[in-house]
C-alpha positions as a Markdown table, in Angstrom:
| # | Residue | x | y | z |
|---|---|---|---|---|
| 1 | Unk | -220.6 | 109.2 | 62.8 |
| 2 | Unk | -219.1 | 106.1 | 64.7 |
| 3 | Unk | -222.7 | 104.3 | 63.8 |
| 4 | Unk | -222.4 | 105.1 | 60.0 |
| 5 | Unk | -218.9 | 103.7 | 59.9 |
| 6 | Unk | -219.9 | 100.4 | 61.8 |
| 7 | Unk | -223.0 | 99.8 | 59.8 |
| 8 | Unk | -220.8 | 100.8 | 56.5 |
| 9 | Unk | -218.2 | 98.3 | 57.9 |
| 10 | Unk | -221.0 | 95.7 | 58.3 |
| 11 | Unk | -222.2 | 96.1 | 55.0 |
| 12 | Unk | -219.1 | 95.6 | 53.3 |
| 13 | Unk | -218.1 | 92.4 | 55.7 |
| 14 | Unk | -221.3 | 90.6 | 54.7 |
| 15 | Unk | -221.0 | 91.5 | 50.9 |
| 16 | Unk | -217.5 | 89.9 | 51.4 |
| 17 | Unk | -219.1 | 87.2 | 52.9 |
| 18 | Unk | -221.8 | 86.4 | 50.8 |
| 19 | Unk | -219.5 | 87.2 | 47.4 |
| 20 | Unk | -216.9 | 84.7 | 49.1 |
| 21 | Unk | -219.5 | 82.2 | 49.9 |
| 22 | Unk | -220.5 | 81.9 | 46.2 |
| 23 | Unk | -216.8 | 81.7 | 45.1 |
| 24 | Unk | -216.3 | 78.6 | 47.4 |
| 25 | Unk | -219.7 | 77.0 | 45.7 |
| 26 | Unk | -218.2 | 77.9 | 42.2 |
| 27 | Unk | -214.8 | 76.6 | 42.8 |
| 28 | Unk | -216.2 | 73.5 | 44.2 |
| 29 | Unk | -219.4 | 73.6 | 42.2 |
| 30 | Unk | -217.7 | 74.6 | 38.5 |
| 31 | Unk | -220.7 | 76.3 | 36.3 |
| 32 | Unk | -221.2 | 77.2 | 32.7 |
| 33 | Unk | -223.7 | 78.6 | 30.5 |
| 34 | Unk | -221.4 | 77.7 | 27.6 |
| 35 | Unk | -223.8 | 74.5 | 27.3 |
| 36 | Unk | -225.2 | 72.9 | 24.3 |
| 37 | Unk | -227.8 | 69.7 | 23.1 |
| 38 | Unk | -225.7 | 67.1 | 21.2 |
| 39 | Unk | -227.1 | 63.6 | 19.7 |
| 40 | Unk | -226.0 | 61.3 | 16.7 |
| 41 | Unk | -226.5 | 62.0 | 13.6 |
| 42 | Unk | -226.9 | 59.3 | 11.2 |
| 43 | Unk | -226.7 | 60.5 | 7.6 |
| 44 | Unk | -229.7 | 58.4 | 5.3 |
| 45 | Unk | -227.5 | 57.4 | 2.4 |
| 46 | Unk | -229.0 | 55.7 | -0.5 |
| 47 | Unk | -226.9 | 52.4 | -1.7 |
| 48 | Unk | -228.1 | 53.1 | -5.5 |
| 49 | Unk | -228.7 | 55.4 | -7.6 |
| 50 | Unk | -232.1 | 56.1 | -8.9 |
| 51 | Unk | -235.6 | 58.3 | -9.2 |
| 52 | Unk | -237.8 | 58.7 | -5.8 |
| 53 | Unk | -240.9 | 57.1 | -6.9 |
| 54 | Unk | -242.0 | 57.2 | -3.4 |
| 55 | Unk | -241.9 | 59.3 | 0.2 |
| 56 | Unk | -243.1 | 57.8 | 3.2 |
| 57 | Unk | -242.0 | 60.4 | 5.6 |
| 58 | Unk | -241.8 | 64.2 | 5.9 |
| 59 | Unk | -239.7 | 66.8 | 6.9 |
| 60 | Unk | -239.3 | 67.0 | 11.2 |
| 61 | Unk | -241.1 | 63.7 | 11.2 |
| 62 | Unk | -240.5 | 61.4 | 14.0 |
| 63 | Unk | -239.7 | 57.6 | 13.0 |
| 64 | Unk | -239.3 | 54.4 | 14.4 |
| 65 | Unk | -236.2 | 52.1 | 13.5 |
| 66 | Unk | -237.2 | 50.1 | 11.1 |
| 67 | Unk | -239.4 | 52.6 | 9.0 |
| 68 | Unk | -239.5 | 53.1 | 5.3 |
| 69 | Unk | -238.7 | 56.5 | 4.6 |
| 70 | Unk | -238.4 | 56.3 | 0.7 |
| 71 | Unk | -238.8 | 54.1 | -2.2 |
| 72 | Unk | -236.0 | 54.2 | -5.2 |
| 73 | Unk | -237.3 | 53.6 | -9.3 |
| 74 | Unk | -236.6 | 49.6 | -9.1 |
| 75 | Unk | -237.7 | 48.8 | -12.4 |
| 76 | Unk | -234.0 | 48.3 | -13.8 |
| 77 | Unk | -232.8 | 46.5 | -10.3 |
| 78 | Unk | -235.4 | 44.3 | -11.0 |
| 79 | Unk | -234.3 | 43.3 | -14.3 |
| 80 | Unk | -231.0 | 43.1 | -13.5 |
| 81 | Unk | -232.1 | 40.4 | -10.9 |
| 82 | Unk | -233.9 | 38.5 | -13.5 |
| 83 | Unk | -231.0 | 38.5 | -16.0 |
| 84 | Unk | -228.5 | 37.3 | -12.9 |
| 85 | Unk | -231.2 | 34.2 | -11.9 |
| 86 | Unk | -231.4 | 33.6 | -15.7 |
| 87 | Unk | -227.3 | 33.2 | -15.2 |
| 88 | Unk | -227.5 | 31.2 | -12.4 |
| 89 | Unk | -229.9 | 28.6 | -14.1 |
| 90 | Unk | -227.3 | 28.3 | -17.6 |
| 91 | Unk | -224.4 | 28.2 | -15.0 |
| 92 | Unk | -226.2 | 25.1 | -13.4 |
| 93 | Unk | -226.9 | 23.7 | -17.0 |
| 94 | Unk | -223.5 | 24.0 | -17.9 |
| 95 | Unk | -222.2 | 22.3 | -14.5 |
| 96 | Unk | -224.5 | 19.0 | -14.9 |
| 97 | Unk | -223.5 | 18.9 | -18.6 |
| 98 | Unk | -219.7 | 18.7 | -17.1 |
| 99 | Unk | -220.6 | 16.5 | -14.1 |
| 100 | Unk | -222.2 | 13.7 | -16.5 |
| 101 | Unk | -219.5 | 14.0 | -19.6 |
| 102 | Unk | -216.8 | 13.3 | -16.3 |
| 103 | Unk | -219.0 | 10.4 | -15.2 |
| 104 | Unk | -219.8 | 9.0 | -18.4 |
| 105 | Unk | -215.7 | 8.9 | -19.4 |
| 106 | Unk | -214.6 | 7.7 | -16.1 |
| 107 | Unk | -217.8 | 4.7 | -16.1 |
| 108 | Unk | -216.0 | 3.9 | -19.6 |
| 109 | Unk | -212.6 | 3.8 | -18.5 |
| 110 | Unk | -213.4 | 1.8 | -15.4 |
| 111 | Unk | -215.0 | -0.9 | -17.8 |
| 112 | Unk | -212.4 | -0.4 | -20.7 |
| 113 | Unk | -209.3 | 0.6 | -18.6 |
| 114 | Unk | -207.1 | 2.6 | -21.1 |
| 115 | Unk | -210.1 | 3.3 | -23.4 |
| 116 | Unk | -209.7 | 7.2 | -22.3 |
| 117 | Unk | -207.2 | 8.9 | -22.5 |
| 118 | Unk | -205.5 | 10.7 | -19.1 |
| 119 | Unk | -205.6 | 13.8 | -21.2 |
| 120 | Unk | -209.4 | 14.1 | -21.6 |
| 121 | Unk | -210.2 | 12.2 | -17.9 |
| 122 | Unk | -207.9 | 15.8 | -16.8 |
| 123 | Unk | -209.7 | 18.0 | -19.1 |
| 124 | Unk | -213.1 | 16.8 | -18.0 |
| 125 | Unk | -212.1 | 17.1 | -14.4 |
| 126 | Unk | -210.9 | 20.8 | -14.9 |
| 127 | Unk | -214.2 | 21.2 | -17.1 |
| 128 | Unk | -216.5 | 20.4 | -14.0 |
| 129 | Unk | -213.9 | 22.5 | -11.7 |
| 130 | Unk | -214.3 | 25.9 | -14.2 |
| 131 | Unk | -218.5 | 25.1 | -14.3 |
| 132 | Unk | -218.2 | 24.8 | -10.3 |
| 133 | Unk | -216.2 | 28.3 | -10.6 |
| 134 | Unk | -218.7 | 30.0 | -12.9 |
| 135 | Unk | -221.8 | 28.8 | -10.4 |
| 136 | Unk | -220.6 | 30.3 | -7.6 |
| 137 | Unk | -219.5 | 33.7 | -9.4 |
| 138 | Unk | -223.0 | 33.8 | -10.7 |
| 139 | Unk | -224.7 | 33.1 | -7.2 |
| 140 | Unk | -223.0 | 36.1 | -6.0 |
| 141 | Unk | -224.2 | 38.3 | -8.8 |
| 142 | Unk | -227.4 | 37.0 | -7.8 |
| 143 | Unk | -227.0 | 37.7 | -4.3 |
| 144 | Unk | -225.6 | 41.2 | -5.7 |
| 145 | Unk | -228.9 | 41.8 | -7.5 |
| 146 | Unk | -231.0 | 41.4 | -5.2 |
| 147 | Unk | -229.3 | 43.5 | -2.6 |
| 148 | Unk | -229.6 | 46.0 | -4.8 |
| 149 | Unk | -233.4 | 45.5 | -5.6 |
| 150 | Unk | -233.4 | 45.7 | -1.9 |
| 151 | Unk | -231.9 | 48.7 | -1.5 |
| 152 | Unk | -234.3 | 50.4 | -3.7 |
| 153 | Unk | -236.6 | 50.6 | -0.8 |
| 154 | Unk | -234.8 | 53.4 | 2.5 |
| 155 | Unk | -235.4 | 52.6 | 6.0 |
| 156 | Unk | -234.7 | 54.3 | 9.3 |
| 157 | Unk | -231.8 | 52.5 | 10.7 |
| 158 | Unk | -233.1 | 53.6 | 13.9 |
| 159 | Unk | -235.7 | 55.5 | 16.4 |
| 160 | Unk | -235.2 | 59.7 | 15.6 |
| 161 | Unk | -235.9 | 62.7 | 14.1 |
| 162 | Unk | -236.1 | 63.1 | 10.6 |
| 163 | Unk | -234.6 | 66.8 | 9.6 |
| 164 | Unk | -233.7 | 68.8 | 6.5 |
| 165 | Unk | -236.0 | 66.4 | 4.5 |
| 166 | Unk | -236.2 | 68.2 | 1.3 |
| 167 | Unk | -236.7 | 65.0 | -1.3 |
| 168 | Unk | -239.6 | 65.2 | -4.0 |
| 169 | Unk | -241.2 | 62.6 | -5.9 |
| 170 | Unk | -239.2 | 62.7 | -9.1 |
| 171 | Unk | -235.9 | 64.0 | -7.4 |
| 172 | Unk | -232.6 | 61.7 | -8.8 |
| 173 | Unk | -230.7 | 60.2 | -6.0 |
| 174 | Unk | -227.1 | 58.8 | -6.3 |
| 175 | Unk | -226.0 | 56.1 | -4.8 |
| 176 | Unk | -223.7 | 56.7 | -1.3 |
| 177 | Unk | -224.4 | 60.2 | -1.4 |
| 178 | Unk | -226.4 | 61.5 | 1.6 |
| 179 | Unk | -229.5 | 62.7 | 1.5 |
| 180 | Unk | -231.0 | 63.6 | 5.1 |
| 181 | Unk | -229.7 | 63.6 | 8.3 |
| 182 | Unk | -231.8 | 61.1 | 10.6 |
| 183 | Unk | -231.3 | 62.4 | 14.6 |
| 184 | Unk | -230.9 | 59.3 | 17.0 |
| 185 | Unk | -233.6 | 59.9 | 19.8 |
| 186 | Unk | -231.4 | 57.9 | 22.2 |
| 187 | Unk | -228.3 | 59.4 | 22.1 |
| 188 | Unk | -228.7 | 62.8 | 23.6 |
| 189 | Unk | -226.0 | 64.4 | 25.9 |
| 190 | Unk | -224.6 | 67.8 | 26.6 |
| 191 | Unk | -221.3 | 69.1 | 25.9 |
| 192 | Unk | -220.4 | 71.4 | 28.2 |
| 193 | Unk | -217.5 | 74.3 | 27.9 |
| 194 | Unk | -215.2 | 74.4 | 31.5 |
| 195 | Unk | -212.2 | 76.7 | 31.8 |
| 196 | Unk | -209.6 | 74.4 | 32.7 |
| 197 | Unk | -209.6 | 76.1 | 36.2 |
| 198 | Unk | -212.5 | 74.7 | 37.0 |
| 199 | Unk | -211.2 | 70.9 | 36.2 |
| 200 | Unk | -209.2 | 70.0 | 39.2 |
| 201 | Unk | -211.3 | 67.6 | 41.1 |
| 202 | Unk | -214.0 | 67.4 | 38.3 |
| 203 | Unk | -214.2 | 62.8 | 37.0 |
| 204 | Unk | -216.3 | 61.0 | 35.4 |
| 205 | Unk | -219.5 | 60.3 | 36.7 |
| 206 | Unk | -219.9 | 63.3 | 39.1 |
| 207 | Unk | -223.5 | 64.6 | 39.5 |
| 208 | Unk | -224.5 | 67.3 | 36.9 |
| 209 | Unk | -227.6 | 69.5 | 37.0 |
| 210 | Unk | -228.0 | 71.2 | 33.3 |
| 211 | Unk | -231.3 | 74.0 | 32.6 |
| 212 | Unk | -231.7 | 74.7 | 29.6 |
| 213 | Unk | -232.7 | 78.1 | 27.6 |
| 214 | Unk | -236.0 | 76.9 | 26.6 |
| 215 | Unk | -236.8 | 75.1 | 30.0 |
| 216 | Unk | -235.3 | 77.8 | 32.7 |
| 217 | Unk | -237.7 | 76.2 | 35.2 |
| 218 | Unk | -237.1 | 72.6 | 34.7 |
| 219 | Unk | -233.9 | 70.9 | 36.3 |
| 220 | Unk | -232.7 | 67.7 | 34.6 |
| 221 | Unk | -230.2 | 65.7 | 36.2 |
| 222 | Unk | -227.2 | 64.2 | 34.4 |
| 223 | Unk | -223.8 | 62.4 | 34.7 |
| 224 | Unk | -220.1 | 63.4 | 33.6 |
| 225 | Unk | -219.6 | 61.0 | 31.0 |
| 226 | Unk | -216.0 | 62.3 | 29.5 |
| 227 | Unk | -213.7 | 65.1 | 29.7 |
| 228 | Unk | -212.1 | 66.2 | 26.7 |
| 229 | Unk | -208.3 | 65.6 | 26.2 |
| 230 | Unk | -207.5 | 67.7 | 23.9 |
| 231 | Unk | -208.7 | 71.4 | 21.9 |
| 232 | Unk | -207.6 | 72.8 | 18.6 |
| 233 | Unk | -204.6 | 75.7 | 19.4 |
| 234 | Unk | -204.9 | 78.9 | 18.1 |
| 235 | Unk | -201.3 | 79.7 | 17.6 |
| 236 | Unk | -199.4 | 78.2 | 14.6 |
| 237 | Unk | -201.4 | 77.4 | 12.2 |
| 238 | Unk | -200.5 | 78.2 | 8.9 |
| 239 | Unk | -201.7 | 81.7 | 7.4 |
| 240 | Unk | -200.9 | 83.9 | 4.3 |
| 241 | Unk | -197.5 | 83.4 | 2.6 |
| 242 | Unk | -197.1 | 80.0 | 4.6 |
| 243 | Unk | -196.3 | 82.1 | 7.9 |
| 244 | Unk | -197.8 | 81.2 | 11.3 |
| 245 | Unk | -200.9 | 83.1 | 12.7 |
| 246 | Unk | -200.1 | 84.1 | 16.0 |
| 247 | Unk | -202.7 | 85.6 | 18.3 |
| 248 | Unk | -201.3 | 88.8 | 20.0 |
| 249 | Unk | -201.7 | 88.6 | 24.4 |
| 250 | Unk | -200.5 | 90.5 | 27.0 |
| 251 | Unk | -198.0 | 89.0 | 29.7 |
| 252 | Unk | -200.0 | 89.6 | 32.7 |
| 253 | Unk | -203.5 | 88.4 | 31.1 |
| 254 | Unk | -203.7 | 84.5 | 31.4 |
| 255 | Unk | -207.0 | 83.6 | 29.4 |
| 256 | Unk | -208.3 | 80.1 | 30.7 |
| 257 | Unk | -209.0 | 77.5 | 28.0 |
| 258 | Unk | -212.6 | 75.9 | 27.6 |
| 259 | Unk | -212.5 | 72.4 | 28.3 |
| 260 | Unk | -215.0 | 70.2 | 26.2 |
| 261 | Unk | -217.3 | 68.1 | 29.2 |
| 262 | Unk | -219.9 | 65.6 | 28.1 |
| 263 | Unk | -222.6 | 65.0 | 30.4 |
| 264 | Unk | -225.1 | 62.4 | 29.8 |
| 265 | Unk | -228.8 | 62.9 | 30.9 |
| 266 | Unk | -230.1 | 60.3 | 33.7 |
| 267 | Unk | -233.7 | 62.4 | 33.8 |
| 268 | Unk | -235.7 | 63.8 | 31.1 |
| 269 | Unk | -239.3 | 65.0 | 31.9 |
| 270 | Unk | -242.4 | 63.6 | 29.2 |
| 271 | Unk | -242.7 | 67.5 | 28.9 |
| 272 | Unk | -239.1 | 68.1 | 28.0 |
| 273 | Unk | -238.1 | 67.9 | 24.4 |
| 274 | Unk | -234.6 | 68.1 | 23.1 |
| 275 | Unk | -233.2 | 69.3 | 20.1 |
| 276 | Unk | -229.6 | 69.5 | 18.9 |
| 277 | Unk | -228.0 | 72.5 | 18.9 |
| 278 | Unk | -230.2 | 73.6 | 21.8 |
| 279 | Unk | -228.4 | 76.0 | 24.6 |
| 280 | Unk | -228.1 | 74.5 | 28.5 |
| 281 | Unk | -226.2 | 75.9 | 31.8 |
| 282 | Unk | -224.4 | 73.2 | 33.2 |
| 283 | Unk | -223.7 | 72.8 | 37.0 |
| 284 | Unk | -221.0 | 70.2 | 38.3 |
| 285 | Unk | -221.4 | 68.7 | 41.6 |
| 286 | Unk | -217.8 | 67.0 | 42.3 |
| 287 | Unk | -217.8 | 63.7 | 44.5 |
C-alpha cells in the first residue's frame, strides 16, 4: 500500500513539475496562436475616367513596380492635348504681337519724346503683362493634358501581388475610384494578439519565432517591431435609443485583453509563400 502511495505521490510531483516548468517558459516565453499575415495594400486607382481598351495583367498575377497593368480609351485625352498645344501656340502669338506693339511705341517715344502718350506706353505694358499671364495659364493646361494622356496608361507603383482583378476589356472606369488592390511583396509582418498579461517585459526588437498554419514544420524567425497602444472598448458605445451597450461580467472573472503585437520577419525560406490573411502562432523570446 505504502509503494502505491509513494509512486502516486511521485506521479503527481513530476506532473507538477513538468506543468510548472511550462508555466515559467510561458510567462517568460508569452505564446499565441491568435497570429495573422499582414502586408500593404495599395489600392490601383485610375486618375481618369474612361473605357479599358487594354489588360496587361490577370487576376493573382505577380508584378514588378513599374508594370503596366491597364490601358485607359485615350482617344479624347489625346485631343484634349492637341487643342491645349494649339492654345499654347495662339497664346505665344498673342504675346510677341504685345512685346513688339510695346517696342515699337517706346522706340517712337524715345526718338519723338512726348509723341506717345503715358496712357497707351501703360496700356501696352499691361498688354504684354496679361499675354505673359495667358502663356503661362495655357502651359499649365498643357502640362494638365498631357498628365492626363499619361494617366490613360496604369502601372504597378510597386513589386506585389495583383488580387481581386476582375476588369474586362470594355469595363468603364472612373477616375479616383479603386479598382484592385495591388499587395506590396515587401512589406509583410505579423500581427500578433497577447493578453496584456503576457506584456510585462515584452520591447521592441525581442526575438520572435512565428509557424504558420500552412507551414507547421517550418520555423521563421522574426522581430517585435511595435506594440499596440491602444484597442477599441467594448463598453459604451452607443446602442438602440442612444443608450450605451454594456457587456454583462461577473466580479470575480477578470478577462485579459488582446494586445495587438507586430512582428516583422528577418527569415523567409524560397519555399515559403505568404499571403495576407494567412494564420501564424507566434512565440516571444524576451531579452
Amino acid at each position: 500500500m505504502f509503494k502505491r502511495y509513494f509512486i502516486t505521490l511521485l506521479l503527481v510531483l513530476g506532473a507538477g513539475t513538468v506543468i510548472a516548468h511550462f508555466y515559467s517558459l510561458y510567462t517568460q516565453n508569452p505564446w499565441t496562436r491568435d497570429g495573422h499575415i499582414n502586408a500593404y495594400i495599395v489600392s490601383i486607382t485610375p486618375r481618369v475616367t474612361g473605357q479599358v481598351t487594354a489588360l496587361h495583367v490577370s487576376d493573382n498575377s505577380e508584378v514588378k513596380k513599374g508594370d503596366m497593368l491597364f490601358e485607359i480609351d485615350d482617344s479624347l485625352y489625346k485631343v484634349a492635348y492637341h487643342k491645349a498645344l494649339a492654345s499654347l501656340h495662339q497664346a505665344q502669338v498673342a504675346l510677341d504681337k504685345a512685346l513688339n506693339q510695346e517696342k515699337r511705341a517706346k522706340a517712337l517715344q524715345k526718338r519723338l519724346p512726348g509723341a506717345v502718350p503715358v496712357l497707351t506706353l501703360d496700356n501696352l505694358d499691361n498688354s504684354v503683362q496679361s499675354a505673359i499671364a495667358n502663356l503661362n495659364m495655357t502651359k499649365a493646361v498643357v502640362e494638365e493634358a498631357k498628365l492626363n494622356l499619361n494617366y490613360t496608361k496604369v502601372f504597378a507603383s510597386t513589386d506585389g501581388f495583383i488580387t481581386n482583378f476582375n476588369l474586362r476589356v470594355g469595363s468603364q472606369v472612373v477616375a479616383n475610384t479603386p479598382v484592385v488592390a495591388l499587395i506590396d511583396a515587401n512589406s509583410f509582418w505579423v500581427d500578433g494578439y497577447f493578453k496584456e498579461t503576457d506584456l510585462e517585459g515584452v520591447n521592441p526588437n525581442d526575438t520572435a519565432f512565428i509557424t504558420l498554419l500552412t507551414n507547421s514544420n517550418e520555423v521563421l524567425e522574426g522581430k517585435v517591431k511595435s506594440i499596440g497602444y491602444g484597442i477599441a472598448k467594448q463598453d459604451g458605445v452607443t446602442g438602440e435609443a442612444l443608450l450605451p451597450n454594456v457587456n454583462p461580467n461577473f466580479q470575480w472573472i477578470r478577462l485579459a485583453q488582446r494586445i495587438p503585437i507586430k512582428v516583422t520577419l528577418t527569415t523567409l525560406p524560397s519555399n515559403v509563400q505568404l499571403r495576407v490573411g494567412m494564420t501564424a502562432s507566434i512565440k516571444i523570446i524576451k531579452e
